[in-house]
C-alpha positions as a printed NumPy array, in Angstrom:
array([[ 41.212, -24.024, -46.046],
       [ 40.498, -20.235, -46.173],
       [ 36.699, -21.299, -46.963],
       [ 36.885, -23.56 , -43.869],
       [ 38.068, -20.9  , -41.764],
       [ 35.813, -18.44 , -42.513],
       [ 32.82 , -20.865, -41.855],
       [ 34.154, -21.732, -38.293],
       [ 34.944, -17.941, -37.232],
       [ 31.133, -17.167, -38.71 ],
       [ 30.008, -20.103, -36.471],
       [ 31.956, -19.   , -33.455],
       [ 30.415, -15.383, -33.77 ],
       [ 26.82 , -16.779, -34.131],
       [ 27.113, -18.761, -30.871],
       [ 28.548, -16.154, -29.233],
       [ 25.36 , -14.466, -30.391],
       [ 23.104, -17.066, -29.495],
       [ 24.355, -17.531, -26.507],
       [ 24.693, -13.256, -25.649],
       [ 20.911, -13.649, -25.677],
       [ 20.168, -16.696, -24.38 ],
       [ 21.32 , -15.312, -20.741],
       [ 19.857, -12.118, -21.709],
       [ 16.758, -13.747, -22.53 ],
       [ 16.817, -15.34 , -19.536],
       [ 17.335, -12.961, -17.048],
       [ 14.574, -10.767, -18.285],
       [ 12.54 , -13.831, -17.39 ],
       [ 13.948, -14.1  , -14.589],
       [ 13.549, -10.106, -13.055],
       [ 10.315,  -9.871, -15.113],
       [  8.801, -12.778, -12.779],
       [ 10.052, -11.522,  -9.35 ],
       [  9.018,  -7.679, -10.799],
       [  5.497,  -8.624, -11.964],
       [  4.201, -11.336,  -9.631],
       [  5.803,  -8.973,  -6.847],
       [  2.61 ,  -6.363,  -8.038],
       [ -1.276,  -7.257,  -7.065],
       [ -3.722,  -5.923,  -9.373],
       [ -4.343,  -3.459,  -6.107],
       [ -1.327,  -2.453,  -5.899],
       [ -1.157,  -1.654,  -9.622],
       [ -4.926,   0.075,  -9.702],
       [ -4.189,   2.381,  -6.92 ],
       [ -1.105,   3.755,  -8.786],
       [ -3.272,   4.045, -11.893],
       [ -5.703,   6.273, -10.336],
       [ -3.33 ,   8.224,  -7.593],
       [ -0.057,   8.045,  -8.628],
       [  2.384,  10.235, -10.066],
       [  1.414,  10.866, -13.845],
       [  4.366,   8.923, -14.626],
       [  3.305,   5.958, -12.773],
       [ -0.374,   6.033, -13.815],
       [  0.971,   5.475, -17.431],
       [  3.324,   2.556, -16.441],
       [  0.748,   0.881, -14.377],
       [ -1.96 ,   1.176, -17.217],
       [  0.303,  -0.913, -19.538],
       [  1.006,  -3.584, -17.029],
       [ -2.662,  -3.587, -15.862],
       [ -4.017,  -5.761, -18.588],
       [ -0.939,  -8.67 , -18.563],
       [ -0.73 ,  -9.076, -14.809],
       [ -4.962,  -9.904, -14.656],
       [ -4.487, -12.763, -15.659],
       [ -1.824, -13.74 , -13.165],
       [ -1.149, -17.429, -13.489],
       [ -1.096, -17.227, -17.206],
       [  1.367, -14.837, -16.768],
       [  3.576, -17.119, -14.435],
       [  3.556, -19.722, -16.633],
       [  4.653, -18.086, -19.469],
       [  7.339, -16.378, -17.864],
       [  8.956, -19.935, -16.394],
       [  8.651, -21.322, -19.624],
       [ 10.418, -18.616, -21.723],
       [ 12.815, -19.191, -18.792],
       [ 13.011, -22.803, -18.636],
       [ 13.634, -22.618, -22.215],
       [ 16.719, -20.336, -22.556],
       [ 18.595, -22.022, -19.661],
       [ 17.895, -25.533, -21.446],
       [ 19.356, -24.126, -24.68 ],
       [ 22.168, -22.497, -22.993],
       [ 24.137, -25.25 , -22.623],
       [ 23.659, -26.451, -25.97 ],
       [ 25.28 , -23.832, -28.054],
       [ 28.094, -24.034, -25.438],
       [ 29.282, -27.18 , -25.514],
       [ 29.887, -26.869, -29.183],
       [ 32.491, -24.294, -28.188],
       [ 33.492, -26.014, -24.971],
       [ 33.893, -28.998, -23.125],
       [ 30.65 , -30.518, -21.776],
       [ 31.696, -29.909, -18.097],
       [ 32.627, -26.782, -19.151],
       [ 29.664, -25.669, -20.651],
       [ 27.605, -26.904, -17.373],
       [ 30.04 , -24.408, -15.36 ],
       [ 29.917, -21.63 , -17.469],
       [ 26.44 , -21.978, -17.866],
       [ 25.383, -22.337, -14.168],
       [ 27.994, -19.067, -13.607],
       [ 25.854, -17.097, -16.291],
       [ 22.442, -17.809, -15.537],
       [ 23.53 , -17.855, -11.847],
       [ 24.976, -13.826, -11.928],
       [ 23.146, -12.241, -14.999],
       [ 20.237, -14.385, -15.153],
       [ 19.219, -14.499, -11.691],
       [ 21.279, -11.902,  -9.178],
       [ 21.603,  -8.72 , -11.275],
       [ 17.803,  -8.723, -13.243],
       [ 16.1  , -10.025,  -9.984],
       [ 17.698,  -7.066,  -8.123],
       [ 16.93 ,  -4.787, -11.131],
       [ 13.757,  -5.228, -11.316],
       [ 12.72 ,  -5.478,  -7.518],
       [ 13.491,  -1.897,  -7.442],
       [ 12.752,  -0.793, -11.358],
       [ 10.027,  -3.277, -11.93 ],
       [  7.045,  -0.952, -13.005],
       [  9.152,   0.577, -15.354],
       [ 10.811,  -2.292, -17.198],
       [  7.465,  -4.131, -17.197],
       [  5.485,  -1.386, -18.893],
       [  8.562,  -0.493, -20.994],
       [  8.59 ,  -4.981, -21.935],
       [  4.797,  -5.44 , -21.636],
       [  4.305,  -5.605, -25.569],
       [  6.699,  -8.371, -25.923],
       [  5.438, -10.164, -22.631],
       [  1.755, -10.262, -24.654],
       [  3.627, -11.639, -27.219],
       [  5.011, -14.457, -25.594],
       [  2.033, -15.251, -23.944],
       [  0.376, -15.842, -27.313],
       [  3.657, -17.878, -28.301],
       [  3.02 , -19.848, -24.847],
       [ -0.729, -19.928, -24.519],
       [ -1.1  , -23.601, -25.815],
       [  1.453, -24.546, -23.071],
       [  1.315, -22.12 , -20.58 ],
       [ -2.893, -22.285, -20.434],
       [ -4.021, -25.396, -19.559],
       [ -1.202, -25.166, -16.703],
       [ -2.77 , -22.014, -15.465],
       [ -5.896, -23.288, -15.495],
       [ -4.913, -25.949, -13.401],
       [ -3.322, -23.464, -11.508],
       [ -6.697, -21.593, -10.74 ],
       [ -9.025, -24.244, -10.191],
       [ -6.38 , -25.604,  -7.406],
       [ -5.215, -22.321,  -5.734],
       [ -8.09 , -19.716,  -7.071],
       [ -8.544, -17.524,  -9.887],
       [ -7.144, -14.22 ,  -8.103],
       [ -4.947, -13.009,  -5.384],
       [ -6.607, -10.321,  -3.707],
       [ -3.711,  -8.428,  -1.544],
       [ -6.728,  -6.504,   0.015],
       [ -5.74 ,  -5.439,   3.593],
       [ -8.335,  -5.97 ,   6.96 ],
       [ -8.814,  -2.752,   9.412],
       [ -6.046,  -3.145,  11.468],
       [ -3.61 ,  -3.64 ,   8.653],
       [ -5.068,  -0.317,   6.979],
       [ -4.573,   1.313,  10.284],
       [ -1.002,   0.367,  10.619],
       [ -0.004,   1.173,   7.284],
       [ -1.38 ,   4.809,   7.419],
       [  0.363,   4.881,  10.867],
       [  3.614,   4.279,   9.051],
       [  2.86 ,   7.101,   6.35 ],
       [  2.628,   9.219,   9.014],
       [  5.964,  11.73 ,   8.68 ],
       [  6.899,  11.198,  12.699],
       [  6.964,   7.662,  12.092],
       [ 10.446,   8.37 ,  10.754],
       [  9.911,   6.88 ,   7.101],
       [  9.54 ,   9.753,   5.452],
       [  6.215,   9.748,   5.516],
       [  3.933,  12.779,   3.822],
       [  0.583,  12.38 ,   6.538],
       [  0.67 ,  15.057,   8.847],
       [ -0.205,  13.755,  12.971],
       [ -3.863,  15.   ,  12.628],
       [ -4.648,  13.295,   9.32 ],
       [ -3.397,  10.037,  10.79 ],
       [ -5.232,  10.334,  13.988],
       [ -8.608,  11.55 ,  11.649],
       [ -8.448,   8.231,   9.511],
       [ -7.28 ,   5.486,  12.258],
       [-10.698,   7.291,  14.573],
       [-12.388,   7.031,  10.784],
       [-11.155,   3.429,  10.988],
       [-12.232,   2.743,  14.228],
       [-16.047,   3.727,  14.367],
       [-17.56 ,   0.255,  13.667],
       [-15.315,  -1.291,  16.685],
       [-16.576,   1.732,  19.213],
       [-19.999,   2.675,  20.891],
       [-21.502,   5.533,  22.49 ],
       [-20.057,   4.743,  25.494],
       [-16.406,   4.963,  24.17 ],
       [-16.655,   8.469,  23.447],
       [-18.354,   9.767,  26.163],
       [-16.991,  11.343,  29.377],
       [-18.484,   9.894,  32.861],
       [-21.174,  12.138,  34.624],
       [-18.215,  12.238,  37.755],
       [-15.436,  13.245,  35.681],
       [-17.284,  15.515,  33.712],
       [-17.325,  19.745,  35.098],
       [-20.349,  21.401,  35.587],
       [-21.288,  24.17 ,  37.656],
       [-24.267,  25.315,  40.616],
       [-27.082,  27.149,  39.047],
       [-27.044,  29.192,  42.235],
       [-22.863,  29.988,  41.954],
       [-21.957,  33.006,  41.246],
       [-19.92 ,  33.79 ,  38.704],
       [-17.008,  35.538,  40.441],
       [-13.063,  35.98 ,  39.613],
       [-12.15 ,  32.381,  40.849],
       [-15.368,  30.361,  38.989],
       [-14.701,  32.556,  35.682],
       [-10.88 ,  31.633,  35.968],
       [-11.904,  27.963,  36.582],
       [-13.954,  27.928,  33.312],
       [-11.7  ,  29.594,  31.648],
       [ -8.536,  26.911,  32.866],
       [-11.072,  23.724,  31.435],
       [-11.269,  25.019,  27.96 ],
       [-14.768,  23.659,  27.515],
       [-17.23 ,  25.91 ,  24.959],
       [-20.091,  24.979,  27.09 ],
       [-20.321,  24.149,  30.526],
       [-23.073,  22.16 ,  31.806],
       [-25.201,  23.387,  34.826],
       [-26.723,  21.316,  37.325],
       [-29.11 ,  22.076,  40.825],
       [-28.181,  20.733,  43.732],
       [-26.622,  17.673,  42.428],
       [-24.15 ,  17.034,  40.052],
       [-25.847,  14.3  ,  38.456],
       [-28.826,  16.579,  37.938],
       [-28.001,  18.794,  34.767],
       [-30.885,  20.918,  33.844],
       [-29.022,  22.718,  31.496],
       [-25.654,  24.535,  30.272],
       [-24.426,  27.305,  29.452],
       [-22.088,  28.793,  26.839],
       [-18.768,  29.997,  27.856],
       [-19.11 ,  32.661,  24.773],
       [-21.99 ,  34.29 ,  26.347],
       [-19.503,  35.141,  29.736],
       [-17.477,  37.866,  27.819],
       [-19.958,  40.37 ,  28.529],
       [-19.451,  39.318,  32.585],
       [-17.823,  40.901,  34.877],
       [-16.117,  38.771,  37.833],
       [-16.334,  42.099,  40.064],
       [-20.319,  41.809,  39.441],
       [-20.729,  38.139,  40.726],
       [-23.625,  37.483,  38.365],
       [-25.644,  34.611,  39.515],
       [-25.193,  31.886,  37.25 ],
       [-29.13 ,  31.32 ,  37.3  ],
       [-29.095,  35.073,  35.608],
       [-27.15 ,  33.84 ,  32.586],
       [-28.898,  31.925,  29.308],
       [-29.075,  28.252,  30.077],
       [-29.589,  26.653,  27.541],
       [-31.12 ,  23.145,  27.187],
       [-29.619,  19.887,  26.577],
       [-29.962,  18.244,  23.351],
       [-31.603,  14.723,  23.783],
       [-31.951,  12.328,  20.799],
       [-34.709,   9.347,  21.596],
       [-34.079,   6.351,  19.357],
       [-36.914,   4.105,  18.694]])
């Protein structure tokens, strides 16, 4: 009897066991599939080139096991499939069948689905580098399973899933890094406005960045350059001023506001008496 007692408390610890990582099992699976698929090879190669040095060594251990990113998917569901199938099992030698499908469903439900999914959506680059040696393993435990499905998988959806992102996306996204977006963002107002005009250069012409002949300020070779035309230069903020005779639309020239520090308004220099310099013209052929 003693004999027989000892052998059913040894078997009651051993499913405990089993079943201890059976749900563990699983809900690695689980937070490893939402954590990995969750990361384009993009996503993972900029960090492994420009992120922080402890992020460039995480993302260079996932690198290799998410290229292959089907494979990968597969595997995972089947380690996953696997444990929840055996889960009941080892339970209902301990339980009732109905109870072992409600216990069951409760643990795979809370810590192999809720608690590793929301793990890993926020640690996921660090538990997958920290798992990725085991992950290779079970992809070679897998592969005669897992393989044929992925290639299925990648002659009906594609090989790769590039999360590359068009202009305008770019352009929003390094509007939101900007740090009066209000996300915290670490690009300062001029280095957003210097990459979305970068950005912008293929959709613009000439024409787009040029200021009309009747909105633009020029001066009267024959002005003179008194108090109230110096003060009017001096309000538009230009660093050259162009110069035209008698009509606006004829500029002949312009002149550099630099060069009018040596003036005098009291002397009412003739604006003809100053360098005028020509205007640069660029013929395209």
């Amino acid at each position: 009897m003693a004999v027989e007692y000892r052998c059913c408390e040894t078997g009651f610890f051993i499913h405990i066991v089993v079943i201890f990582f059976l749900v563990m099992f699983a809900g690695l699976m689980s937070g490893l599939t939402l954590g990995l698929m969750s990361m384009s090879t993009v996503d993972l190669e900029v960090l492994a080139k420009s992120g922080t040095p402890r992020d460039r060594k995480h993302a260079a251990k996932i690198l290799p096991v998410v290229r292959k990113q089907h494979l990968l998917l597969c595997t995972l569901l089947i380690c996953n499939a696997a444990a929840m199938e055996t889960l009941p099992i080892f339970l209902d030698g301990l339980i009732s069948a109905w109870g072992a499908i409600l216990i069951s469903v409760t643990l795979i439900l809370l810590f192999g689905e809720i608690i590793p999914q929301s793990i890993c959506s926020r640690h996921g680059l660090a538990i997958g580098a920290a798992v990725a040696p085991m992950v290779r393993v079970l992809v070679w435990i897998c592969f005669p399973v897992a393989y044929p499905i992925s290639k299925l998988l990648d002659f009906l959806l594609g090989e790769t899933h590039v999360a590359l992102f068009r202009r305008a996306e770019l352009k929003t996204l390094v509007d939101l890094h900007g740090n009066e977006a209000g996300k915290g963002g670490e690009l300062t107002r001029d280095e957003t406005t210097i990459i979305g005009g970068a950005l912008e250069l293929t959709e613009k012409t000439a024409k787009d960045a040029m200021t009309p002949l009747s909105e633009t300020f020029a001066i009267d070779i024959n002005a003179k350059l008194d108090r109230d035309l110096m003060k009017l230069i001096l309000e538009k903020g230009h660093s050259r001023v162009p110069v035209y005779y008698e009509q606006p639309v004829n500029i002949i020239g312009l002149i550099l506001v630099k060069n009018l520090l040596t003036i005098h308004p009291s002397d009412k220099v003739p604006v003809k008496n100053v360098t005028i310099r020509k205007v640069p013209k660029y013929v395209y052929c």
